[in-house]
N, C-alpha and C positions, 0 to 999 in steps of 0.2 A: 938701177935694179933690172934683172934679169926681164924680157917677155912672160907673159902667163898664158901657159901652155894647157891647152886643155883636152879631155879624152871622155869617151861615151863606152859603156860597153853591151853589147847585144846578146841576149841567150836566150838562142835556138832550141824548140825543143818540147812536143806536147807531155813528155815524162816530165818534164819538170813542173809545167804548170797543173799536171794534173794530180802531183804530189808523188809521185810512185818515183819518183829520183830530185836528190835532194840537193843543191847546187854546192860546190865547195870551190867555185873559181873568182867567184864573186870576191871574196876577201881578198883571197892572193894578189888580183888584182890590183885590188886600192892599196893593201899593201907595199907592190913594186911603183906603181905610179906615185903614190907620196915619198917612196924614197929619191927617188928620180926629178922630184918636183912639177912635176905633172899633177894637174886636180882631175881629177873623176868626177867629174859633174852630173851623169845620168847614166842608171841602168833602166837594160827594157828587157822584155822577158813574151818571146813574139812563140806562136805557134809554127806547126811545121806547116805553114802555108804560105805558098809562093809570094803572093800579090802582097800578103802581110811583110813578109821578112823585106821584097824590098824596099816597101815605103816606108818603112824603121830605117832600112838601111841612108837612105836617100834623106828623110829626115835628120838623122844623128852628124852624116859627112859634114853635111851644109853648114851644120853648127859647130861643129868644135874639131880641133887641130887633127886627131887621132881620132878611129873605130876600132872596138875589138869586139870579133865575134865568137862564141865557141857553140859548136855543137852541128850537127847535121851534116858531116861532110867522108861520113864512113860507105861502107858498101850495100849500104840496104834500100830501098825504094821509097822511103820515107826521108831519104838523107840528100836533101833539093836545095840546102843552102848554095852549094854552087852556081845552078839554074838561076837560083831569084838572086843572087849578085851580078851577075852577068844582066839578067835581064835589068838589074838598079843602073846598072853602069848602061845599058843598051850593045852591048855586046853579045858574040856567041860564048855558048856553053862547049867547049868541044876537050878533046883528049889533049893531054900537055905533053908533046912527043918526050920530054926530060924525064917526065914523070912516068908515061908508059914503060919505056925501056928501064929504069931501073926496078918498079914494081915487078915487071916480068921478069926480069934477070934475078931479084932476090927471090920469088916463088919457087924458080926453077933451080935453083940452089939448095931449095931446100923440100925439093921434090914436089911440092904441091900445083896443082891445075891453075894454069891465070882465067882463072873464069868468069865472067861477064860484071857479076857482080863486085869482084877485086878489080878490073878493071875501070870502074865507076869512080874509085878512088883517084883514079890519073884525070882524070877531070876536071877543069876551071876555068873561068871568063879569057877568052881568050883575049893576050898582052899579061896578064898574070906574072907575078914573079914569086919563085918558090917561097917558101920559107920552113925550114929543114925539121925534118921531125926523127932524133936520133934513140925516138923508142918503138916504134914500129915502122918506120922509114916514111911512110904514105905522109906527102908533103901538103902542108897547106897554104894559103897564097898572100898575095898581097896584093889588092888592085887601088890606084891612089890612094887617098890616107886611110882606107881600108884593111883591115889585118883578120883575116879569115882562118879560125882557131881549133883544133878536136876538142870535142865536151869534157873526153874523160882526164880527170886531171892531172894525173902523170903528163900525159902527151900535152894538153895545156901548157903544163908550167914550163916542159921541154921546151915547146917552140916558144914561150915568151921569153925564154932567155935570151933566144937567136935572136928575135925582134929589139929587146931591150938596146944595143948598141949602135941602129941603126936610129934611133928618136932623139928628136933634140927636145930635152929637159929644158926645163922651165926656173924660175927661182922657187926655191924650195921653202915649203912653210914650215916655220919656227915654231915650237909649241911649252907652253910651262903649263903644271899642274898646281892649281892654287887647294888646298883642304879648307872644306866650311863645313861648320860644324854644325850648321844651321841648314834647314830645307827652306826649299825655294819661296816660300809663303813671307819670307822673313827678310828676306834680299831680295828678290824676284825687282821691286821698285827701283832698286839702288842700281842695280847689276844692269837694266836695262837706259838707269843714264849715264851711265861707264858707257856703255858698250854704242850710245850714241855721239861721246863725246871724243870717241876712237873709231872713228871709220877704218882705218885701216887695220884694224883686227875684227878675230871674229872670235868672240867669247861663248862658252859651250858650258850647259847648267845640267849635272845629269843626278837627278837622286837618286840616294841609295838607302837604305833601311839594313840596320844592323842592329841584334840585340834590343830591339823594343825602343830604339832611337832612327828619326831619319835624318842624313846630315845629307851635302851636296858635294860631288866632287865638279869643283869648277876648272875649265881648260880656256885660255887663254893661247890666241894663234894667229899670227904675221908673216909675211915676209921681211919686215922691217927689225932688226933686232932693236934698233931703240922707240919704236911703235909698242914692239912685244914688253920693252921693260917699264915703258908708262903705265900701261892697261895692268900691267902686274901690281906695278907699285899700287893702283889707285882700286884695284879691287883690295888686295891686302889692307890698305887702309880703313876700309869700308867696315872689312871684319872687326880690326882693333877697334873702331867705333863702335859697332853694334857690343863688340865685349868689352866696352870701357864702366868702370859703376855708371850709373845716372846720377 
């Protein structure tokens, strides 16, 4: 079986925590990492403050294979995520000559001032390596398993696509949908000695209430596919029991 490959992701950002911007990278994210076989183990959700962002950052590397960051890295004076990466890593913050020059050369193309501020954007831990942002160009970086991302989500998903083919994927988890017609009050005992007598899955009890009834929709999940087809058979069973006469 494949290594298990694991990812954190960090969001930059006092709009967010203060409610006034509502996050929508979050999903996408877990979404491409479970396609990819990558587990997303932890989100964090850090203010626009330096000393914060890089001890998230520095805590999260240490732990798992991958970091993805988004947010903070535009042209305005609150936008320091570069500074407190650089400062995680112990590096300088300085201008990415790659980055300069193409910033100025598309401005002047399109007649506008490179002014101090748009310059802000050519900024990163110096040793940095791009990574390409082909919705507004301003690139964002990569310093070790580090992936330094824009908040908004367009540009987001842009550059994670660029990022996606440079990651080594993980084995991918397997997943079946078992229907119980029963809420968790009813299984809750049975389902919790399945789910010990299968380590190697992870069984998921999520209620739902329809129509003046609550039933469960249970999910069952492996890397193993004949791990996945025990735990299947033996919650299935469980049901046929509970709905067998007495």
């Amino acid at each position: 079986m494949s290594e298990i490959v694991t990812a954190a992701m960090m969001v930059i950002g006092d709009e967010i925590l203060s409610g006034r911007t509502k996050d929508k990278n979050i999903g996408h994210l877990a979404d491409v990492m479970t396609a990819i076989g990558i587990d997303l183990k932890e989100v964090r959700i850090v203010p626009d403050e330096e000393d914060e962002i890089a001890a998230a950052v520095n805590a999260l590397r240490a732990k798992y294979t991958y970091v993805f960051t988004t947010g903070g890295i535009g042209p305005t004076h609150d936008d320091i995520t570069a500074d407190s990466i650089a400062k995680a890593f112990g590096v300088p913050c300085d201008y990415d000559a790659k980055a300069y020059k193409m910033l100025e050369e598309s401005y002047a193309a399109r007649g506008f001032e490179y002014t101090d501020a748009r310059k802000r954007m050519a900024r990163m831990p110096v040793g940095a390596e791009h990574i390409d942002n082909p919705v507004s160009l301003a690139p964002g970086f990569r310093i070790g398993n580090v992936h330094v991302m824009a908040g908004v989500p367009a540009i987001f998903q842009a550059m994670l696509d660029n990022v996606v083919p440079t990651l080594h994927g993980g084995a991918v988890m397997l997943s079946e949908t078992v229907h119980c017609p029963y809420g968790e009050g009813t299984i809750g005992t049975q389902l919790g000695e399945i789910q010990k007598a299968n380590p190697d899955t992870i069984i998921g009890s999520y209620p739902k209430y329809l129509d003046g009834k609550f039933w469960t929709e249970l999910v069952v999940r492996s890397r193993s596919p004949q791990s996945l087809a025990k735990a299947k058979a033996e919650v299935e069973a469980m049901l046929a029991a509970i709905a067998a006469p007495a």
